[in-house]
C-alpha positions as CSV (number, residue, x, y, z in Angstrom):
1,X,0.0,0.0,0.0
2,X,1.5,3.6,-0.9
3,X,2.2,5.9,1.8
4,X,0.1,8.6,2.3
5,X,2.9,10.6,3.9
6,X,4.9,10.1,0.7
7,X,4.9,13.5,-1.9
8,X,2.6,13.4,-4.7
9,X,5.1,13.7,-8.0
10,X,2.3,15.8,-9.5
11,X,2.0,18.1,-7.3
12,X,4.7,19.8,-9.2
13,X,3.0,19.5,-12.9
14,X,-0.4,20.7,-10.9
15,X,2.0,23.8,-9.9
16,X,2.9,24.4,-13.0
17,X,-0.6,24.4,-14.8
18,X,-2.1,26.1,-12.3
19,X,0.2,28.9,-13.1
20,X,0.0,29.3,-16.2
21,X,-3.8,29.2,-16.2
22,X,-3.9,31.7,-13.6
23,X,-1.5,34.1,-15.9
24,X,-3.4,33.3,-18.7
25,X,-7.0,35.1,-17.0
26,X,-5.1,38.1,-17.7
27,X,-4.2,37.6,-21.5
28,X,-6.1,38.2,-24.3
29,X,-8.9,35.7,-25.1
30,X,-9.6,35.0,-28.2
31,X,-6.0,34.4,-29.2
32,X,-5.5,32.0,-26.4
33,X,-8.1,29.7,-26.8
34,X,-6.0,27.1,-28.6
35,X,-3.7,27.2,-25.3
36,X,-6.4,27.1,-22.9
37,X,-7.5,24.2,-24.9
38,X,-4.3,22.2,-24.8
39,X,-4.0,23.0,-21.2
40,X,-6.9,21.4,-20.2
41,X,-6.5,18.0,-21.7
42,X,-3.2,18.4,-19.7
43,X,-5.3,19.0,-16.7
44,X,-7.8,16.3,-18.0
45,X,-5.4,13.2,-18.3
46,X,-2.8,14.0,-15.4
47,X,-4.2,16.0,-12.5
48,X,-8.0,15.1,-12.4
49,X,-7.2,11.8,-12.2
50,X,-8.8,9.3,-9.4
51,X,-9.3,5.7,-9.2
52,X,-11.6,3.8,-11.4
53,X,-15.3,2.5,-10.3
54,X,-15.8,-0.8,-11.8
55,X,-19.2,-2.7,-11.6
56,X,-19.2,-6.5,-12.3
57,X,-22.0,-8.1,-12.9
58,X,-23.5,-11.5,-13.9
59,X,-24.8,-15.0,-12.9
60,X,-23.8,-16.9,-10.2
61,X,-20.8,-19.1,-11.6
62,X,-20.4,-16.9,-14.5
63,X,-17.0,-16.2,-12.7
64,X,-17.1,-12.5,-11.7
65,X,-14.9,-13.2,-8.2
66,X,-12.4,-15.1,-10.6
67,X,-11.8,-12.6,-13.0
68,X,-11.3,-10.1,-10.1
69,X,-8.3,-12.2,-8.8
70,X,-7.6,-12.8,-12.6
71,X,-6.7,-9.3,-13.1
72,X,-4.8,-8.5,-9.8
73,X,-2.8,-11.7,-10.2
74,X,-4.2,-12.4,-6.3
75,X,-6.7,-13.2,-4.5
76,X,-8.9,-10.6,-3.8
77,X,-12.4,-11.9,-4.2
78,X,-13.2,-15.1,-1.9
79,X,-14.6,-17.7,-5.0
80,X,-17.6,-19.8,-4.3
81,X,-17.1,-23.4,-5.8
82,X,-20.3,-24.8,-4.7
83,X,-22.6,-22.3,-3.5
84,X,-23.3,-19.0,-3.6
85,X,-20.9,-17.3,-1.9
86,X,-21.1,-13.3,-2.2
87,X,-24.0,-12.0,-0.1
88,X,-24.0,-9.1,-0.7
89,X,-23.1,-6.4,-3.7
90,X,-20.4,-4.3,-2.0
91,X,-17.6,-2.0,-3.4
92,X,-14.3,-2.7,-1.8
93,X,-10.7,-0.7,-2.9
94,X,-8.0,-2.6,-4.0
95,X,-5.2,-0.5,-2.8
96,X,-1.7,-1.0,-4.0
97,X,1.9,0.7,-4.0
98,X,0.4,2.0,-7.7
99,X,-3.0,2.8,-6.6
100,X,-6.1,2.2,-5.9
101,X,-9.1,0.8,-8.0
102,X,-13.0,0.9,-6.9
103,X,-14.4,-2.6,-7.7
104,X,-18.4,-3.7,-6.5
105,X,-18.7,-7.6,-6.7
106,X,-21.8,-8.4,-6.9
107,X,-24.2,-10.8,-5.7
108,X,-25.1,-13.8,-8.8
109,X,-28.2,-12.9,-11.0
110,X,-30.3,-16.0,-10.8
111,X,-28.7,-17.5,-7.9
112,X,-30.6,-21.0,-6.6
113,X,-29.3,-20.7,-3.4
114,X,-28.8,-18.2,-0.6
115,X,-25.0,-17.0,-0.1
116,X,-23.1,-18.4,2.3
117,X,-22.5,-14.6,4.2
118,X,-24.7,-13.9,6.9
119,X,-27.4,-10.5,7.1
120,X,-27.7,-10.5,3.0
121,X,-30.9,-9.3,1.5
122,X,-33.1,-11.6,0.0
123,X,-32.1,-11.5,-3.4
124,X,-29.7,-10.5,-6.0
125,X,-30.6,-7.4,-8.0
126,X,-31.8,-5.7,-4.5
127,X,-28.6,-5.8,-3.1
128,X,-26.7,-4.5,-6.3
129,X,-28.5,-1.6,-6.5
130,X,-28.3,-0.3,-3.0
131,X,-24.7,-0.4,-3.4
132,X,-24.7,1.1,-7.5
133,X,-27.0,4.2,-5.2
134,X,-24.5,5.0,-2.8
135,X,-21.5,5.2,-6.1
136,X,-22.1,4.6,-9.6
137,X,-19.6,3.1,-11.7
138,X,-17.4,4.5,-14.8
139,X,-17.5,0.8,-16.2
140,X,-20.0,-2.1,-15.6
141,X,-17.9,-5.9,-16.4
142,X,-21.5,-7.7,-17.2
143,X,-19.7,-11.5,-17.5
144,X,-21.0,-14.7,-18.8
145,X,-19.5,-18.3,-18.9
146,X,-18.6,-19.0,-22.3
147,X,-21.0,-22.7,-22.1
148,X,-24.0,-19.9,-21.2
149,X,-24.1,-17.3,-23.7
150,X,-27.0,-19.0,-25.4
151,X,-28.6,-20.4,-21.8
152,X,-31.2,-18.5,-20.4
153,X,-29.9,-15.1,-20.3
154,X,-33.1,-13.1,-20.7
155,X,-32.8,-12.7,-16.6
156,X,-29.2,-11.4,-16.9
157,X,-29.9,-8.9,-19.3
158,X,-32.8,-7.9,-17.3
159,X,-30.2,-7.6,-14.3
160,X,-28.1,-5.9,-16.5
161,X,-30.5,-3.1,-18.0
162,X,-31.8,-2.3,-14.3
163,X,-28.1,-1.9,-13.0
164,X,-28.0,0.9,-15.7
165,X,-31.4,1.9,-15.3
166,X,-30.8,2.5,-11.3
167,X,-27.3,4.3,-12.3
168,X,-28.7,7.1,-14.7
169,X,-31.4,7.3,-12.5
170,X,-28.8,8.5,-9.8
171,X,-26.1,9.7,-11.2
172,X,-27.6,11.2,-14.3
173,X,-24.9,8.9,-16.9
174,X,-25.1,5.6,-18.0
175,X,-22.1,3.7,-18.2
176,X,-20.3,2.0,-20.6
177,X,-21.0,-2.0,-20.7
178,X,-18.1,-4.1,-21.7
179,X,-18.9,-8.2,-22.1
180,X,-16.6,-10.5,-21.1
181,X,-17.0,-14.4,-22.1
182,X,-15.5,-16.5,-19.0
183,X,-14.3,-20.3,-19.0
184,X,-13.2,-20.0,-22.5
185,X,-10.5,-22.5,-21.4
186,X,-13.2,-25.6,-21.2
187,X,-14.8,-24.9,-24.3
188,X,-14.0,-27.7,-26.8
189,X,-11.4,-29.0,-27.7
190,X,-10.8,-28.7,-23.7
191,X,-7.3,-30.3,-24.2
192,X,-6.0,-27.1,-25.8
193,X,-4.6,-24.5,-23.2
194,X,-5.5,-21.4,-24.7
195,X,-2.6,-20.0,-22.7
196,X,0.0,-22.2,-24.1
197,X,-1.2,-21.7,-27.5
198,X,1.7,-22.2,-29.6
199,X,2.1,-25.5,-28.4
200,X,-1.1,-26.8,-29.2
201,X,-2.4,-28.9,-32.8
202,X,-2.7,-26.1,-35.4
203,X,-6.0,-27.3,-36.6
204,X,-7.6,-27.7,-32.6
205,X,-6.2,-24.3,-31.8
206,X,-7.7,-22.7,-34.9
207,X,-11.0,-25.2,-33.8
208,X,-11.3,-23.6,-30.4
209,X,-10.9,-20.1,-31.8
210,X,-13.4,-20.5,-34.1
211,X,-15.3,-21.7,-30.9
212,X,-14.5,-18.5,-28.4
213,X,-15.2,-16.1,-31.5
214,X,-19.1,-17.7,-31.6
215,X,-19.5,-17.2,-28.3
216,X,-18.7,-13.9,-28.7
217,X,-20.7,-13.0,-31.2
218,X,-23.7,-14.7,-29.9
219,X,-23.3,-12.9,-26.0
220,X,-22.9,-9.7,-28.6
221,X,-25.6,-9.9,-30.8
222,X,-28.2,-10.6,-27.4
223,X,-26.5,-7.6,-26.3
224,X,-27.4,-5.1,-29.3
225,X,-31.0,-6.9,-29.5
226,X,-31.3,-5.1,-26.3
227,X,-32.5,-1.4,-27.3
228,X,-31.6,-0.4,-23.5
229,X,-28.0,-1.9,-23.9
230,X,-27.3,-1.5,-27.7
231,X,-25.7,2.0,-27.1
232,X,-23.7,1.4,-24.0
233,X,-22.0,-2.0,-25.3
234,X,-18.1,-1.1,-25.7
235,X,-16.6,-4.2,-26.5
236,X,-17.3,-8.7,-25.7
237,X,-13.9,-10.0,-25.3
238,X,-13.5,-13.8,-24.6
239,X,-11.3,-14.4,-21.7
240,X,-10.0,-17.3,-19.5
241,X,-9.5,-15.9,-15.8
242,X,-8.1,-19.4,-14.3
243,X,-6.2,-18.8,-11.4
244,X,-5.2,-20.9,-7.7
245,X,-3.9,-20.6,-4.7
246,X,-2.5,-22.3,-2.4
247,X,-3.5,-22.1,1.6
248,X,-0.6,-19.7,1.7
249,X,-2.3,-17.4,-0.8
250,X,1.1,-18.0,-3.7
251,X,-0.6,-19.1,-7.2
252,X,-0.3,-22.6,-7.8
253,X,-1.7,-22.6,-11.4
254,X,-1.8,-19.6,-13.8
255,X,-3.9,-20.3,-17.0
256,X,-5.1,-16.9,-17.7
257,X,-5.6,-15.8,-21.4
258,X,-6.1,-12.2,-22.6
259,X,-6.4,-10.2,-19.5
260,X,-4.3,-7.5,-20.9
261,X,-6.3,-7.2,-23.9
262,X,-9.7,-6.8,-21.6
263,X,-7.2,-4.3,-20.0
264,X,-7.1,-2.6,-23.2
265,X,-11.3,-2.8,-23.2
266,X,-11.5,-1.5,-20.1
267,X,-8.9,1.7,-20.5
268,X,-10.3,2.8,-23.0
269,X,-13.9,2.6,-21.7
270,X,-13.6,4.5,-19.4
271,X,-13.4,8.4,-18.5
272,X,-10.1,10.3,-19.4
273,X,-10.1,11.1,-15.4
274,X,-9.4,7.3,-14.3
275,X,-7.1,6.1,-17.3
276,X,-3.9,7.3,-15.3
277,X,-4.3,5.1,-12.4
278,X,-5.9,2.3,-13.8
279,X,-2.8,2.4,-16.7
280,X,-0.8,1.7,-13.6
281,X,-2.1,-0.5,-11.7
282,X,-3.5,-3.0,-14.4
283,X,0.9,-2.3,-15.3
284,X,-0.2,-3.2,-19.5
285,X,2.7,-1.2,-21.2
286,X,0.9,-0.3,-24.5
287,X,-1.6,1.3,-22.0
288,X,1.2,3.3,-20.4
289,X,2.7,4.1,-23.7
290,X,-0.4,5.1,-24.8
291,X,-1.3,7.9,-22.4
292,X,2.7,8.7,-22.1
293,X,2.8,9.4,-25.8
294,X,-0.7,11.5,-24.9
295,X,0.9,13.8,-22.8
296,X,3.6,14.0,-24.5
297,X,1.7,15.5,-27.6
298,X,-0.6,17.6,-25.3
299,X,2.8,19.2,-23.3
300,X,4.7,19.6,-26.6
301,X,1.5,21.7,-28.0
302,X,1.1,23.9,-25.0
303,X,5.1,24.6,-25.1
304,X,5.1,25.3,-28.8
305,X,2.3,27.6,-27.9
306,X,4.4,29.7,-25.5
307,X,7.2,29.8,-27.6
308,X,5.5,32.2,-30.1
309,X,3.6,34.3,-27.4
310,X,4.9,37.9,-27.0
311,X,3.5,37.7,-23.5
312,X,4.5,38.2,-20.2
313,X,3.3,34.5,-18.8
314,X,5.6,32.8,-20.8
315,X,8.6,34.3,-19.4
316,X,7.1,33.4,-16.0
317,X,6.2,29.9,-16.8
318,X,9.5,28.1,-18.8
319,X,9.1,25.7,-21.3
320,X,11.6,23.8,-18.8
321,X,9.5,23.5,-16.1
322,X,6.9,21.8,-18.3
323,X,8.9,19.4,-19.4
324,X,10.8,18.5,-16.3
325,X,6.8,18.2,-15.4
326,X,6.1,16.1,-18.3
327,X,9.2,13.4,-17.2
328,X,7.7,13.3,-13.6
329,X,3.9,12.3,-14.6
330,X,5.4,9.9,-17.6
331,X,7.8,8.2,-14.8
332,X,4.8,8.4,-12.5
333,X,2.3,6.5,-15.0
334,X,5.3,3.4,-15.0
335,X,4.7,3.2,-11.3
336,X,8.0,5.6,-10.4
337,X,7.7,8.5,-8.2
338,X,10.3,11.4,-9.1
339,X,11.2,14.5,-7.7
340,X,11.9,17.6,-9.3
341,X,15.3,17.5,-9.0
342,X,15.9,13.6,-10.2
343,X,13.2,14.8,-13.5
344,X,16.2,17.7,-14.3
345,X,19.0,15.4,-13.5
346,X,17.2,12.6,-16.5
347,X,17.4,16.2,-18.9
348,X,20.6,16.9,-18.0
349,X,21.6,13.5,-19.1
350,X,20.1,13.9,-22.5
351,X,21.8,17.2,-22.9
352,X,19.0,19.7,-22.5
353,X,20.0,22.4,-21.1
354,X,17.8,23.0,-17.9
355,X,20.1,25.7,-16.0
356,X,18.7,27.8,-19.0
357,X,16.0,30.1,-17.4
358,X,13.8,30.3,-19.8
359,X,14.3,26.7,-21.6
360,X,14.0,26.5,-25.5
361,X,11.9,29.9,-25.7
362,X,14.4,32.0,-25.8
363,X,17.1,30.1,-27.3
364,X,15.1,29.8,-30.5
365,X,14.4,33.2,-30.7
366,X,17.7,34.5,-30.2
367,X,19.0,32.0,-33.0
368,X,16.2,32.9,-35.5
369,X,16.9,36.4,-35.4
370,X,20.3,35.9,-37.3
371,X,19.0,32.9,-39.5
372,X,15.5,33.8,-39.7
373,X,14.9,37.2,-39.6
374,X,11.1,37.5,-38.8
375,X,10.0,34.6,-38.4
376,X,11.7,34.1,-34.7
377,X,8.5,32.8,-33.4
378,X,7.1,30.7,-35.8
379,X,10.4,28.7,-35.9
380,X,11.1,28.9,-32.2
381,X,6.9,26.9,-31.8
382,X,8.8,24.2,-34.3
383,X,11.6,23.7,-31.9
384,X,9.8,23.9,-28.7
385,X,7.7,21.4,-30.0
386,X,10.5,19.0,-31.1
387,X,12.5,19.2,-28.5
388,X,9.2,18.3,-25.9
389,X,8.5,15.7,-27.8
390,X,12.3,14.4,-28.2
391,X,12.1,14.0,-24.4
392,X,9.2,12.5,-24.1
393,X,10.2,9.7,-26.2
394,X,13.4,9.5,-24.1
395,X,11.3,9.1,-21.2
396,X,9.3,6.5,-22.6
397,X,12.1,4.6,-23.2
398,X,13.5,4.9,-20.3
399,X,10.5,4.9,-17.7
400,X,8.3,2.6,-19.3
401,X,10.5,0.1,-20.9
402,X,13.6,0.1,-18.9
403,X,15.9,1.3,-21.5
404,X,19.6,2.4,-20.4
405,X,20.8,6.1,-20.2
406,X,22.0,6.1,-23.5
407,X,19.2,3.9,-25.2
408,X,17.4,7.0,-23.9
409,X,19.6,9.1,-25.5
410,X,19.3,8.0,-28.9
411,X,15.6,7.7,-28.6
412,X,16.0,11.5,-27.7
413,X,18.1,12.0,-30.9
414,X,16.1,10.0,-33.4
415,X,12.8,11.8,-32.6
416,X,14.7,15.2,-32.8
417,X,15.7,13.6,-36.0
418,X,12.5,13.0,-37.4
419,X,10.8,15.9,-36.3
């Protein structure tokens, strides 16, 4: 668990912004709406952020605890092998050194018998919707076992449509729905281990495919019959969440197949506000990259902005500082906590020069007014913009995908390059 007592890293790229949007109530409007633009995404994908309310929903045995220890690689959610086991729908924070993710396990739609916890209410939907009253969810998991996408599942989607019913109702949104097939793993042939597909028969893999891809189709076709659901449905992904323990809580078997792609489902599902945390803690590079190379665009705008201003804010706020802030939140999205002063040591090391008071601003300028004579801040936007995005891509590399120093380094040069 991460310690509350520890610095927030952002609380440097929050100065910064803050700044800058405070300077810039003082500017001219029209002229700066572009900027005021860019700097909200900014504020949008780093310093709104919060954890990630996650509903998931289904029938009893359809695997829902599963695929919550699935995707933490622990277990999280007690399973119920013979009876019903979750008694009641409850949201619980899973909260890690990364971060901290809302989930609500719910109880079984259709259940046949009464869960094993004590003071539960008397039946499934009931429960669910106290709890989706007190918080409503940015993404509802509805999961289904593969063997039951075609079994009696005009009670689920009932479940399902009141769960968003009872959400809008309260909350005034309706949340995205995303399916997810369970078991996939016993569907025929059941000797092939979808995990270890490269060592299975060509022909049974492609057979057992061919038989995840149906079910798919089938859960999403029942889905978009559904006039309540047809706009919220995001995605069905067929998954296998297998997962045990032993007494001592370590994993004794591991068969879990495409968890980072529902990852990928999920992320982008939900709100621009939860992506940051939820990038971490689900740890799926292409996710980080993703949102790193996001930034990375959105800060390289807003400095290329400032470098043609004639205004006084610019001077105030460096080009620097936004991209020493821009190496803090892309090392903070790979699960590393800088400081200001490790984020300008990482610069250094690349060769920017951040002793310069007012970064790549002025330098331009000052060149272009010997080679370019006139067009100083056109040319100075074009090098602001390639050099933020230069170090972006060096902290990328570095951050995200543990490249060396000077790995880093070249990645620094060959976007310059290609810029």
């Amino acid at each position: 668990m991460s310690d509350p007592s520890e610095p927030n890293p952002l609380r440097y790229f929050a100065e910064v912004v803050k700044q800058l949007e405070e300077m810039l109530q003082y500017a001219p409007g029209d002229a700066l709406k572009p900027l005021r633009e860019r700097l909200g995404s900014l504020r949008g994908m780093i310093l709104e952020h919060r954890p990630p309310a996650v509903a998931v929903v289904g029938r009893r045995g359809a695997g829902k605890s599963s695929l919550l220890n699935a995707f933490f690689g622990a277990r999280v959610a007690e399973l119920g092998h013979v009876k019903a086991r979750t008694g009641r729908g409850r949201w619980f924070d899973y909260e890690g050194a990364r971060g901290t993710l809302s989930i609500l396990d719910t109880r079984g739609f259709q259940e046949g018998s009464a869960p094993e916890e004590p003071d539960v209410v008397d039946s499934a939907i009931p429960s669910v919707l106290v709890e989706l009253r007190r918080k409503g969810p940015d993404l509802v998991l509805f999961v289904v076992k593969a063997s039951e996408v075609d079994a009696a599942q005009e009670g689920d989607l009932d479940g399902l449509e009141r769960v968003l019913q009872e959400v809008e109702r309260h909350h005034k949104v309706k949340p995205p729905v995303v399916g997810v097939v369970t078991h996939c793993d016993l569907l025929e042939p059941k000797n092939v281990a979808l995990h270890r597909g490269e060592g299975a028969d060509p022909e049974e893999l492609e057979e057992k495919l061919a038989h995840v891809a149906e079910a798919e189709r089938t859960l999403l076709k029942k889905l978009q019959e559904r006039g309540e659901l047809r706009g919220s449905v995001k995605a069905v992904l067929g998954i296998s969440s297998y997962l045990s323990f032993r007494g001592d809580g370590t994993v004794r078997s591991d068969e879990r197949w495409r968890i980072d792609e529902l990852c990928d489902q999920m992320f982008h599902a939900l709100p621009e506000a939860g992506r940051g945390i939820f990038a971490r803690v689900a740890r799926v590079q292409r996710l980080q990259e993703e949102l790193a190379q996001n930034l990375t665009r959105a800060t390289a705008a807003v400095c290329a902005a400032l470098a043609v201003l004639s205004i006084p804010v610019a001077d105030v706020v460096t080009i620097t500082s936004l991209q020493v802030a821009m190496v803090i939140a892309i090392a903070w999205l790979a699960g590393r906590n800088l400081d200001t002063k490790a984020a300008a040591e990482f610069l250094g090391g690349l060769g920017v020069n951040v002793g310069a008071a007012l970064g790549l601003r002025e330098v331009a300028r000052a060149l272009t007014k010997f080679v370019f004579p006139g067009a100083g801040a056109a040319v100075s936007g074009v090098v602001a913009f390639a050099g933020t995005m230069a170090i972006g891509a060096a902290a990328r590399a570095y951050y995200l995908r543990g490249a060396t120093m000077e790995e880093a380094k070249q990645a620094y040069r060959d976007e310059k390059g290609s810029g």
